[in-house]
Every structure is written in C-alpha cells, then in structure tokens.
N, C-alpha and C positions, 0 to 999 in steps of 0.2 A: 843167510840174509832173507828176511820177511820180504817178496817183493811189492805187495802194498804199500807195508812201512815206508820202505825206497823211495814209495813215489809222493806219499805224503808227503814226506823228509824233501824230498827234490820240489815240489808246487811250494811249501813253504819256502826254501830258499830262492825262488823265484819271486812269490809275492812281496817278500820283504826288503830281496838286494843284498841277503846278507846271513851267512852259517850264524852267527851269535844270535843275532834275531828271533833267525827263524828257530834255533834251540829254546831261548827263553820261551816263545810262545808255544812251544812243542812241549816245554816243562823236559827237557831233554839236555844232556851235554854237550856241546860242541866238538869234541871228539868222536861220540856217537852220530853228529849228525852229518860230518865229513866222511868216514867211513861208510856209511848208507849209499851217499851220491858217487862217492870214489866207487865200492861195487857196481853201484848201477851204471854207471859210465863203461866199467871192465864187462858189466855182461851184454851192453847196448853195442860193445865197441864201436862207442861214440864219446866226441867232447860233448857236451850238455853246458857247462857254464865256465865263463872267461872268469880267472879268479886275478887280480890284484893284492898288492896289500893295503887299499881305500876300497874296493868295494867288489861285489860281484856281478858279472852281467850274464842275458842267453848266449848260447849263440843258436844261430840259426836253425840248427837242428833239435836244437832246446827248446826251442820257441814253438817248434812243430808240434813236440813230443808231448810239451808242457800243456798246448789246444786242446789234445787229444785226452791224454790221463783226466784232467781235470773233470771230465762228461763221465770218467769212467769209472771215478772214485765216487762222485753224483751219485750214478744210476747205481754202485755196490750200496751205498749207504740204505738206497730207497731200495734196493731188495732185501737188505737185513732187516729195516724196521718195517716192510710189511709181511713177512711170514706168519703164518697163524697161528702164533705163540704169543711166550711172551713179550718178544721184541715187536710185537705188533703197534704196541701203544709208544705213542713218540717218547724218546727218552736222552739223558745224556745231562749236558753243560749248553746253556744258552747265554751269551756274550751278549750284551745292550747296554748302550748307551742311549740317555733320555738329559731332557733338562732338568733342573733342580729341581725346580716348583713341580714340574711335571710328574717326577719320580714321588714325593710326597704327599700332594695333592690330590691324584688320580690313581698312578699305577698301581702303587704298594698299598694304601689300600682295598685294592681290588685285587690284589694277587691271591691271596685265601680261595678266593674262587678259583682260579685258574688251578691254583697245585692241587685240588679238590678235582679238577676236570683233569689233569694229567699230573699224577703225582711226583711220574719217573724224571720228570723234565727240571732240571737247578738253573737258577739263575747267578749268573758275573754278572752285577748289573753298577754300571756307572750312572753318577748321576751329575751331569756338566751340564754348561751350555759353550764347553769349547769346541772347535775342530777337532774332529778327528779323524786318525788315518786307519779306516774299516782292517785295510788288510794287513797293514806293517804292525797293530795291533792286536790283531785276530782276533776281531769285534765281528759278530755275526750282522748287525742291524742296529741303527740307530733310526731314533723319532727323533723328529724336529718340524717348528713350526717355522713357515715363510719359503718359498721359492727354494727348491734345490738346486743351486748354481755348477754344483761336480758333475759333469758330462760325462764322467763314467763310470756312475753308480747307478742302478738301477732304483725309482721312487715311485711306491704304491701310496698315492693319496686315500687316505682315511679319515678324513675330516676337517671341518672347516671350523676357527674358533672363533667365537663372537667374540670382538672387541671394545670397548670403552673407554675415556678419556677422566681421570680420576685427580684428585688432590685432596692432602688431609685440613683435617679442618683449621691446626693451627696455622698452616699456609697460608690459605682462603681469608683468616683474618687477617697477616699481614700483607698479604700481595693485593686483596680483594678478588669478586671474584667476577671470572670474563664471561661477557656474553657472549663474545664471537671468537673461533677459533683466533684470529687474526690479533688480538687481541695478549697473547700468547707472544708474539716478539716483541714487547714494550720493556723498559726497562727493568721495569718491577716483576717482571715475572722471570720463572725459570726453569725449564724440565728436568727430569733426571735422563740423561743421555743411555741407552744400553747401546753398547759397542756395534754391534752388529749394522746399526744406524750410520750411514757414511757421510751422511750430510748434517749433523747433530739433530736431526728430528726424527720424525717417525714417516716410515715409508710407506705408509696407506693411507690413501686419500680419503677425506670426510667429505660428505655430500650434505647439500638442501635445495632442497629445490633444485634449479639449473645451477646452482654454484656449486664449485667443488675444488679444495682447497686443500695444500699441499702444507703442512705445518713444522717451523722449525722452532728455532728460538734457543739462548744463550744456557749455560748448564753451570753448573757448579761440581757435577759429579757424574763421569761418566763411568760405569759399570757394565762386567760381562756374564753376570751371574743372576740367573734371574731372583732367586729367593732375595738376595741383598739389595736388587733394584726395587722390589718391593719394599723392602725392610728402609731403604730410603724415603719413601716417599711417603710412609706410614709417619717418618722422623721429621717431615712437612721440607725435605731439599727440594721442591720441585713437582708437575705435575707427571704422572704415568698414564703412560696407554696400557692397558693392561687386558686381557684375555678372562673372559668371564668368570672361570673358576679359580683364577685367583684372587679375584676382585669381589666378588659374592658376599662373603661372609664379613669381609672389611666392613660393607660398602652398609649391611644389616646392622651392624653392631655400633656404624657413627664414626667409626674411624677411619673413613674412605667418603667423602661428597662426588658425588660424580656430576661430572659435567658436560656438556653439549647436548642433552639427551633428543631435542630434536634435529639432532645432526644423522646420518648414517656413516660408517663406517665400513669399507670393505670387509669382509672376512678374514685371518689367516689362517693358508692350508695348513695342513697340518701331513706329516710323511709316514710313513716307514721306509729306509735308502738302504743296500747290500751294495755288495761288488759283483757287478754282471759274473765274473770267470766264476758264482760258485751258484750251483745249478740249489734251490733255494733248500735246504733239508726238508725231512717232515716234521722237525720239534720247530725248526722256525717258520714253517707257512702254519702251523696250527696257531703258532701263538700273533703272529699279523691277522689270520683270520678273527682273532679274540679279539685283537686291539680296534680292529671296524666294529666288533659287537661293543666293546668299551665306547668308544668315541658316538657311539650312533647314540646314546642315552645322553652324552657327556659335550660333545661336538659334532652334533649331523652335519651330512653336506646341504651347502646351500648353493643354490642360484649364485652365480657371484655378478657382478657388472662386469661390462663388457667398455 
C-alpha cells in the first residue's frame, strides 16, 4: 500500500461522506478505495471512519488525523512542483466552475493566453450558474459574481462588475419606456427575474442624487442561467440588469436600449471561493493570480458605497 495514496483515498472519503464518491471523483473503484482506508486503519491501528449502510462519518481520531494529513498532502504537492526541473512549472487537471456567460464571454477566450503562460496546466471546466458542492465534487475553485454567502469557503475578490439596467427595443415599444426606476412596477411592465433574486428584483441598489431605490416588479420568466436570461430579454420578456460585458455589444449593435443611465448602480463583486481544508495548489493560485490580471482590463476594483 502507497501510503500517500491511503491518505488521499482517506481526505476524500472524508470530504465527501462517502467510499462511491469519493471513488468516482478519484477516477478509482470502490473496492480499491475501501481497501486503501481498511490498510490504513490496520497500520494506524485506529478506527478513522463510522461506516453505515446510508452514509459515512469521522470519528474523532479521524477528525484529528484527517486536520493533520491534509497540510501535508498541501506542503508534498508544493515541494514536487517547486523542484528545479521539470515539475517546476505548475501542471496537472484544474477543476472550475464559472457562469455561463462568463465562461464564454470572457474566460475561454482569454484562455490561449493562459496555456501559452502555463502549457502543463488542463482545464475541467464547468460552465453554470448553479450551486455547487466544491468538495463532494472535487471542484478546485469557482468564480461568481455577488456576495459569497458559504461561510466555509475561503473568497478572493477579484473584481467589481459594472452594472446597467437594459431592455430590447421591441419591449420598449410595447411597454414604453420609464423614466424612473419606480416606474418598473406598474402594470405594463415587467423583468426577467434570475433566480438567485429572492425578492423578484434585483438586489443592488440604484442611486441619484440623495435617492436610492430598491427595484422590484412582476415577471413573466424567472431564470437561473445567465446566457438564457439574456437570451430573454434580447426576445423583449422583460427588462435585465445586466453586467457590462454582456451588455456591450447588444447594447452597440441596437439590440439592447439601456436605461436609467443617470442613475448609478452599485458594482457587483466578482470571487474566486475554494474549500478552506485545501491549502491552495501552485496550478490554482497561478491561475486566480491571472484571473485579477483578466478582471483588472475587464472588471477593476472600484470604490463601492458604503
């Protein structure tokens, strides 16, 4: 028995709750990955984990063990890839998850650069705008924009995105078009709702002057995807708040009128979020370092209100 292997084998079955799990995300069998923990248990002569037939938990001395290895698989990784060879240069399988539009609009293609800067480094890359579970996954890092509510992920803000308040123009013909945000809950109108919104509006406040106004208003389509909430509101369902770089090229070509423009609009942050227990790699802090180089052209930080 590899005792590395053992201990990977055993951190995944921990972060997950679960031998099949943590096999699928290992790319490994379930018989191999019960055998790994069962060794490592017979050479710890320790229990390490309460197994059921619903689920698996620590125990106590698992929980120890489990603190410990973690730092130590960490600190093995960063002395392989900093040796002055070839393993010097960050390399491997990089996991991320990004929003739709995001992954489209921005990353991919800017990625030619990046594997130009680090050739050795692959991308799994998802492109959603659902929850996800970093570790039962074994997702390296996700980007997302708005407040990170998980208190137990660790978020590197890397930029703020400009926002604005948009509708298409067949809309604008039938609804008319409003001068004041407020304007926006009358009958005649109507947004396209994205899920994430709990109150059917949008959760950043618009400013003028001393006013500053919290907008909701009735929907017809509420969506969790951001390319398709565009794709909505391009189809005239309703008005979008939308983030500058998706809105840009609409907004030039006639198919996007934008509205309130002497209004302001808060920012939103923009992340990169991991799972505290993994001390961060060198292929993933190189590529969060690129994504502040991305964002700093694309979405600098701004001042925000207070």
């Amino acid at each position: 028995m590899d005792r590395f292997d053992a201990m990977r084998v055993f951190a995944r079955v921990v972060e997950t709750g679960s031998f099949t799990k943590a096999a699928q995300t290992l790319h490994m069998n379930r018989t191999t990955v019960t055998q790994l923990v069962q060794g490592l248990e017979a050479r710890l002569r320790l229990k390490l984990l309460h197994r059921t037939t619903r689920k698996v938990g620590v125990t106590a001395d698992g929980a120890a063990y489990y603190e410990r290895i973690v730092r130590l698989l960490a600190e093995l990784e960063d002395v392989e890839t900093s040796l002055p060879n070839a393993l010097a240069a960050p390399a491997g399988v990089l996991r991320v998850d990004v929003p739709s539009p995001f992954a489209t609009m921005l990353l991919i293609p800017a990625l030619p650069r990046f594997h130009a800067r680090y050739p050795e480094i692959r991308f799994d890359l998802g492109a959603s705008d659902r929850k996800v579970d970093l570790v039962g996954e074994n997702i390296d890092c996700v980007v997302r924009g708005g407040a990170v509510t998980d208190g137990s992920l660790v978020a590197r803000h890397i930029g703020d995105l400009r926002l604005g308040v948009y509708a298409a123009p067949a809309y604008l013909a039938q609804a008319g078009v409003p001068d004041h945000p407020d304007e926006l809950l009358a009958a005649r109108h109507s947004i396209v709702r994205f899920r994430w919104s709990r109150n059917g509006g949008f959760p950043y406040a618009m400013h003028k002057g001393g006013e500053s106004v919290q907008i909701g208003g009735r929907h017809i389509l509420s969506i969790d995807d951001g390319n398709a909430y565009l794709a909505a509101g391009l189809a005239g369902l309703g008005v979008l708040w939308l983030p500058d770089y998706m809105a840009r090229g609409h907004a030039e070509a006639g198919r996007l009128v934008p509205l309130f423009e002497d209004w302001g609009i808060d920012p939103m942050p923009l992340y990169v979020a991991y799972p505290p227990n993994r001390h961060p790699s060198k292929k993933l802090r190189v590529f969060i370092d690129w994504m502040e180089e991305l964002m700093a052209a694309h979405a600098p930080l701004q001042n925000r209100r207070t």
